[in-house]
Backbone as numpy.savetxt, mean C-alpha at the origin, in Angstrom:
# Nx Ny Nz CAx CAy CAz Cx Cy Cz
2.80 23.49 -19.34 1.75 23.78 -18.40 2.38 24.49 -17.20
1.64 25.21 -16.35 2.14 25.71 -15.59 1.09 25.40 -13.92
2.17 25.53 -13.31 1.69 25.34 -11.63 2.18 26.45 -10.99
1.53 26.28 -9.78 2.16 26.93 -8.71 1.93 25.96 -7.23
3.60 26.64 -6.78 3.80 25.65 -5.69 4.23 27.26 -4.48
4.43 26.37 -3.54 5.04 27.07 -2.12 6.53 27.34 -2.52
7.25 28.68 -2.32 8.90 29.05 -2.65 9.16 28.60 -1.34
8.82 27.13 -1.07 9.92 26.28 0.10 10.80 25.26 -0.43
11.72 25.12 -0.07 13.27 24.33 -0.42 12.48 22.96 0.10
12.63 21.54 -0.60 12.00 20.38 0.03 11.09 20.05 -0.70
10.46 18.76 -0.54 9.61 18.22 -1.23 8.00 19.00 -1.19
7.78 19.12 -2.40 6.34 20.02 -2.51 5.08 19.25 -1.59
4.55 19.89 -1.08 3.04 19.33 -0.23 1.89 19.66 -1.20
1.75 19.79 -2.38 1.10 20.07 -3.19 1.41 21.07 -3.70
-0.02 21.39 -5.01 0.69 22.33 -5.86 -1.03 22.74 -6.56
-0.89 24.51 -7.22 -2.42 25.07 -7.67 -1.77 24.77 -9.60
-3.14 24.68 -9.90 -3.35 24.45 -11.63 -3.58 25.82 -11.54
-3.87 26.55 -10.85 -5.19 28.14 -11.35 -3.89 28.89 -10.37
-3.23 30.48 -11.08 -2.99 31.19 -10.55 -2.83 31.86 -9.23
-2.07 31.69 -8.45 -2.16 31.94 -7.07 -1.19 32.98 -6.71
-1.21 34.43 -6.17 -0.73 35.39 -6.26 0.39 34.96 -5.08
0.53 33.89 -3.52 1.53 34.32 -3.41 2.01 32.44 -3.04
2.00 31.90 -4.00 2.92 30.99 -4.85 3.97 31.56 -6.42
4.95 30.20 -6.34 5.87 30.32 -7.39 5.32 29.81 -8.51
5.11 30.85 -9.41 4.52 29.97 -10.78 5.92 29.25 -11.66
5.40 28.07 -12.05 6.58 27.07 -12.60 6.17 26.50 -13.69
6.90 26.42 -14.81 6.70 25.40 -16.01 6.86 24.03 -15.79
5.94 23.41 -16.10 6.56 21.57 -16.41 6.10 20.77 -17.33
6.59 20.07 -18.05 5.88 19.47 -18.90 4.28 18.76 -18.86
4.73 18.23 -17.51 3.41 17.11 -17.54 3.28 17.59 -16.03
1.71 17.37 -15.14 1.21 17.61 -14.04 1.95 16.61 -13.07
2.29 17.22 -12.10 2.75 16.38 -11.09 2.09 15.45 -9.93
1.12 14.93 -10.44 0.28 14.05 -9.74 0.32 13.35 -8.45
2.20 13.04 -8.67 2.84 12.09 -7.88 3.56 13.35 -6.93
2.72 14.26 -6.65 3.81 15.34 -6.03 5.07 15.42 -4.87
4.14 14.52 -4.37 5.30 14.08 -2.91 6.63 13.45 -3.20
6.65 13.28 -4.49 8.30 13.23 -5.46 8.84 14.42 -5.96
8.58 14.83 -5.50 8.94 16.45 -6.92 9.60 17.40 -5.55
10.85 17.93 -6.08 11.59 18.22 -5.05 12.12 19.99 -5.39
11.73 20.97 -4.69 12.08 22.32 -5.21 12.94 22.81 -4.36
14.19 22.82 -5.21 15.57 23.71 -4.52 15.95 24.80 -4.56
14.48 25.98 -4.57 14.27 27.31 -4.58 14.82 27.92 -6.25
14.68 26.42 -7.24 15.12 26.97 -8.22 14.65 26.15 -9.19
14.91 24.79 -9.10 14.21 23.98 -10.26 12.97 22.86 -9.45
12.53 22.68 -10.11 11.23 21.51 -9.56 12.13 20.12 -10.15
12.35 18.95 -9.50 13.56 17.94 -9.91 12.44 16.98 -9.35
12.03 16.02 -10.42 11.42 14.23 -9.61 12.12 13.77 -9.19
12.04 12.75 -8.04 12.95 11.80 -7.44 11.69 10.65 -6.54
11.84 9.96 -7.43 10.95 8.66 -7.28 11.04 7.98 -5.68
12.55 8.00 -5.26 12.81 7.33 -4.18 11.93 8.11 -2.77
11.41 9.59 -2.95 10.57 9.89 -1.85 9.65 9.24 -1.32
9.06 8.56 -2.35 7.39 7.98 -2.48 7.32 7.62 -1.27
6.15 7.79 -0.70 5.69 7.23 0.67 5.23 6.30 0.54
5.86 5.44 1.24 5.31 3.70 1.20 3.70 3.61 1.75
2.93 3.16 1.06 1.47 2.29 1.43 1.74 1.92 2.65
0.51 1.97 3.71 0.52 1.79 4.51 -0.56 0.54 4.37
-0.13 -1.18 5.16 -0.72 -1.84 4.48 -2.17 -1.91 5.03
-2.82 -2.58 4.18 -4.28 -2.14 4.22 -4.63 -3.48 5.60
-5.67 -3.59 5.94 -5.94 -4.36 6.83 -6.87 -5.72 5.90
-6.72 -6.64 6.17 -7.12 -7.73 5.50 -8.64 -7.43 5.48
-9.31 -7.64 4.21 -10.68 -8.10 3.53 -11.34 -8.69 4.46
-12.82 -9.02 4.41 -13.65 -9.87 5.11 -13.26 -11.39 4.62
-12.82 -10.97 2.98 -12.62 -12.54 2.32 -11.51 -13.25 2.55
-10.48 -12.11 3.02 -9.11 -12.77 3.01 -9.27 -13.23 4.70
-10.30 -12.61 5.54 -9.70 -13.00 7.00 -10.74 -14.75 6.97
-12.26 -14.86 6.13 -12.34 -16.03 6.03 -11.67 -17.12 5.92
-10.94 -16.81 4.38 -10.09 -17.67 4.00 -9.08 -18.12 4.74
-8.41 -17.49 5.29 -7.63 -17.77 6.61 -7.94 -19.18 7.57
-9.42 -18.33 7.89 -9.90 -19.35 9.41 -10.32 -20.62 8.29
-10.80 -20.39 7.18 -11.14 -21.88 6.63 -9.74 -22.39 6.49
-8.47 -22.31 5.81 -7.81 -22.43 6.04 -7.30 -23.44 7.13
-7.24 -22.54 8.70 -6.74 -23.24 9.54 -8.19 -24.42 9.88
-9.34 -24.21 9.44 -10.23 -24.92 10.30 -10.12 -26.12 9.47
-9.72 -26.43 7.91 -9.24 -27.69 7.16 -8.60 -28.24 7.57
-6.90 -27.40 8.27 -6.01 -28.31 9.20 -6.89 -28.87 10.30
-7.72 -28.11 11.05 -7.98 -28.92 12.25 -8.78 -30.05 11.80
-9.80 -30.29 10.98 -10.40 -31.45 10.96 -9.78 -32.08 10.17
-8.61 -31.83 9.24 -7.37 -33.02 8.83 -7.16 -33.37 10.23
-6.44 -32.73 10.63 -5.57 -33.64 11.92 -6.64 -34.18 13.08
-7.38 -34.30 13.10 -8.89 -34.80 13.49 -9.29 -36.29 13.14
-9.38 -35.96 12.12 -9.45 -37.24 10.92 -8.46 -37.97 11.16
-7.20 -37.79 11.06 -5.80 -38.31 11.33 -6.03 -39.12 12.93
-6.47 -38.33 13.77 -6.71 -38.71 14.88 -7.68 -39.88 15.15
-8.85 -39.54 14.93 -9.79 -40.81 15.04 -9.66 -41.89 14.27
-8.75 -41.98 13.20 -8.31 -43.19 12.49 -6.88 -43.71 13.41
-6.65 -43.63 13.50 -5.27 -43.82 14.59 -5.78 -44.47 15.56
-7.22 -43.54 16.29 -7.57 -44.25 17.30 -8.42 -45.49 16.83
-8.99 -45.29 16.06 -9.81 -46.40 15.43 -8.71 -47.63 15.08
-7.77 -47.77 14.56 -7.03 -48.41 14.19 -6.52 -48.99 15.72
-6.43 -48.75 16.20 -5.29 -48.36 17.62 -6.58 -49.98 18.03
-7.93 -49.61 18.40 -9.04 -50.28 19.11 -9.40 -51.36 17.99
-9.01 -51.81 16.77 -9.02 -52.70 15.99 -10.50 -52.44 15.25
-10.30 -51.39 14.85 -11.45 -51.00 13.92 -11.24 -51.21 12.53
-10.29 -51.21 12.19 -10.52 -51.46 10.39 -9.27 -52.83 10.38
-9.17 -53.23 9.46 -8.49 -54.53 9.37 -7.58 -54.51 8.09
């Protein structure tokens, strides 16, 4: 298959499927999807996995920020519970 990319030295910023008169047309086996790996040294197109741009992490769900506060709001009425039995105990409430 063939592409065309920018005749810049460095990792490709993309790349055309369709003919482009002033890009480098290039053979490759398979489409480069993952382009921001694919590295052109004004001569060969070379993958190198280690470019990949790390995910930027996503910001927590509505479900995950629930789960959270239920979470901490179980500790608080554990240690709640913990509390008024203590005190209950403390004032000779259970035997």
């Amino acid at each position: 298959m063939d592409i065309w990319i920018r005749n810049e030295v460095g990792y490709i910023g993309g790349y055309s499927l369709e003919e482009q008169p002033d890009l480098v047309q290039i053979k490759v086996e398979k489409e480069p999807v993952d382009f921001f790996n694919w590295y052109w040294d004004g001569e060969k197109l070379a993958h190198d996995v280690k470019n990949a741009p790390q995910p930027e992490s996503a910001p927590p769900t509505d479900i995950e920020v629930l789960q959270e506060e239920n979470k901490e709001l179980k500790e608080q009425v554990s240690e709640l519970m913990d509390a008024v039995l203590f005190i209950s105990e403390s004032m000779g409430g259970t035997e």
